[in-house]
Structure formats: structure tokens, C-alpha cells
C-alpha positions as CSV (number, residue, x, y, z in Angstrom):
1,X,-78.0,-15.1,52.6
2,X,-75.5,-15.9,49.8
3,X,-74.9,-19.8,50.2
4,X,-71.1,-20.8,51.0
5,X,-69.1,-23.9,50.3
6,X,-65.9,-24.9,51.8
7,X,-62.9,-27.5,50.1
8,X,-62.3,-28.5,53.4
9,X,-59.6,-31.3,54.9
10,X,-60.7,-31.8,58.1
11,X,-56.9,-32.7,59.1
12,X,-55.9,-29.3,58.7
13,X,-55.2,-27.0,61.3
14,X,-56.1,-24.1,58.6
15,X,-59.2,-25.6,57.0
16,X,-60.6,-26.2,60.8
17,X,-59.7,-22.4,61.6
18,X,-61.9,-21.6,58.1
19,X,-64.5,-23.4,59.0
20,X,-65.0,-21.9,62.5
21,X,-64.3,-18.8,61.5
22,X,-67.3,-18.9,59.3
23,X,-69.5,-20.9,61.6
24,X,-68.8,-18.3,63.7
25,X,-70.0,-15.6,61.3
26,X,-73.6,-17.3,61.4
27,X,-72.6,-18.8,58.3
28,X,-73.0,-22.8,57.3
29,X,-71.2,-23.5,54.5
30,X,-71.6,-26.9,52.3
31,X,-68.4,-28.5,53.2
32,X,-66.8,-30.5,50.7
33,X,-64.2,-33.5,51.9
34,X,-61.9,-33.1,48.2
35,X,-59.7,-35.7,49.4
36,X,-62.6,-38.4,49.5
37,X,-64.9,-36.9,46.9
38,X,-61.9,-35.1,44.5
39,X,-63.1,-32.5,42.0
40,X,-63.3,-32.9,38.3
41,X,-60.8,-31.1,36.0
42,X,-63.8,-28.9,35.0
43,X,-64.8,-28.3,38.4
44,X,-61.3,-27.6,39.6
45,X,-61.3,-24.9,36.2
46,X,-64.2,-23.4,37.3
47,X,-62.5,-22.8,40.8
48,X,-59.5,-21.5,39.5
49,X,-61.5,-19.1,37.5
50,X,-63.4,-18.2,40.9
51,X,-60.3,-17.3,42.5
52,X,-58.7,-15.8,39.8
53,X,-55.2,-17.7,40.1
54,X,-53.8,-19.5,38.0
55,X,-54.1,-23.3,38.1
56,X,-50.4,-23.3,40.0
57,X,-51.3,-21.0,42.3
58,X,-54.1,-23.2,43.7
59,X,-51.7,-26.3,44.2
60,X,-49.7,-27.2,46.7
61,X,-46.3,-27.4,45.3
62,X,-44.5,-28.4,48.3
63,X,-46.0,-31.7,48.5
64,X,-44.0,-34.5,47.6
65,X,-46.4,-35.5,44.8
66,X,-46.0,-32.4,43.2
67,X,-42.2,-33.3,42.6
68,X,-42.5,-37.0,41.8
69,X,-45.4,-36.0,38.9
70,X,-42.5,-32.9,38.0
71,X,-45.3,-30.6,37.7
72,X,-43.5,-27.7,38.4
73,X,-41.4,-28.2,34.8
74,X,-41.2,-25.7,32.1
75,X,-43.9,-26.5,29.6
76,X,-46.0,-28.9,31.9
77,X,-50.1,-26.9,30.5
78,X,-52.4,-25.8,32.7
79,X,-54.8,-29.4,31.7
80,X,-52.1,-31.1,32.8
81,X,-52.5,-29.7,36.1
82,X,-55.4,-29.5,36.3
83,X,-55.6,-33.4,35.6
84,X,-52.8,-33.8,38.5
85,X,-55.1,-32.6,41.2
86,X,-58.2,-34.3,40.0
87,X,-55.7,-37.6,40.5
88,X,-54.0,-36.6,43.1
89,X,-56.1,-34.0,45.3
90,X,-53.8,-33.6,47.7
91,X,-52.1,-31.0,45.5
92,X,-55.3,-28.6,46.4
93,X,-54.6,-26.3,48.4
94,X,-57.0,-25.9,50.8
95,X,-59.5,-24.8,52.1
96,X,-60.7,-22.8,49.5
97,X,-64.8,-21.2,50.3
98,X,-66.7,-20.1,47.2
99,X,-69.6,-17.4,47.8
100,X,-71.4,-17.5,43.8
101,X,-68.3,-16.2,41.7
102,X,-65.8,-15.2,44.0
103,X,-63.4,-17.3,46.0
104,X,-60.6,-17.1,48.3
105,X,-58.0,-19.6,50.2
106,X,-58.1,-19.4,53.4
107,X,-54.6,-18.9,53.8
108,X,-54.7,-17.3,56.3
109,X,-58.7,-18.0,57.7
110,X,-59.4,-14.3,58.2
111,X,-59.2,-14.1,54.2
112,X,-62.6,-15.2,53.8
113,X,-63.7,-12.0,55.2
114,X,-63.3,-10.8,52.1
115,X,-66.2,-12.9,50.9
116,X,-68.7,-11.9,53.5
């Protein structure tokens, strides 16, 4: 069986859904807490490559972080964003579940269906 991992925050209402969702499925993922262990601006380049979004796409842009660090300005690189999550992950979006190259937000859960 392909092995799973979730980018899970176990505050979420979403994430939680995911994670059941897939536990239901037979399927233990490695979960992955980002908000205590954050990602690495490689890591978080890999997973936008994975998902095949761009690096705004993966980011919560309503969070109030997002404003303050004005990431949604014209000219702001993708680096630059990608360094603003590995700071702040927060600005994930979440939870993403990666199965080898393919990934998916679970926005809403029943997307990760498309992984299995």
C-alpha cells in the first residue's frame, strides 16, 4: 500500500474530517503537526510541486499574518513566500495528504479520494 502523510492541525475541523476520512479508508497516514514542526522552504517547494499550485494557492491568505507580512503585493516572488510560511506556518493551508508525487488539500475532506 502506497504510504500517506497528512499536514495536519489537529484544531481544525477540516484537517480532523481528513484524517478520519482516511483512517476510515484503512489508511494510516504519517501525520505531520506543521504548526510545531514547520516545513522548510524546500520542503514546502517540493509540496507545491506535489500539488501543482502555485505557492499562493497553498496559503491561507485570509489570515491576518498574511496582510501584516503584505504578501499578497504585486511583485512579492514565490521564495518570498515560500520563506513566509516556513516562518509563519499558519499561512499553510491545511491539511494537505501526499501519496509519492501527487497531493491534494483536503478542502473539502472527500478530495483525498482522489489520491486513493
Amino acid at each position: 500500500m502506497p504510504l500517506y502523510t497528512i499536514y495536519h492541525n489537529p484544531r481544525c475541523s477540516q484537517s480532523r474530517q481528513t484524517l478520519e476520512l482516511l483512517n476510515e479508508r484503512g489508511i494510516d497516514p504519517e501525520v505531520v503537526d506543521y504548526l510545531t514542526a514547520p516545513l522548510s522552504t524546500q520542503a514546502l517547494q517540493t509540496l507545491s510541486q506535489k500539488l501543482r499550485v502555485s505557492v499562493v494557492d497553498m496559503m491561507r491568505t485570509k489570515e491576518q499574518v498574511f496582510k501584516e507580512l503584505e504578501l499578497g503585493d504585486t511583485g512579492v516572488t514565490d521564495d518570498q513566500l515560500l520563506q513566509a510560511i516556513s516562518q509563519n506556518p499558519i499561512l499553510l493551508e491545511r491539511p494537505i495528504v501526499v501519496c509519492g508525487d501527487r497531493a491534494v488539500i483536503g478542502r473539502p475532506p472527500e478530495n483525498v479520494l482522489e489520491l486513493i
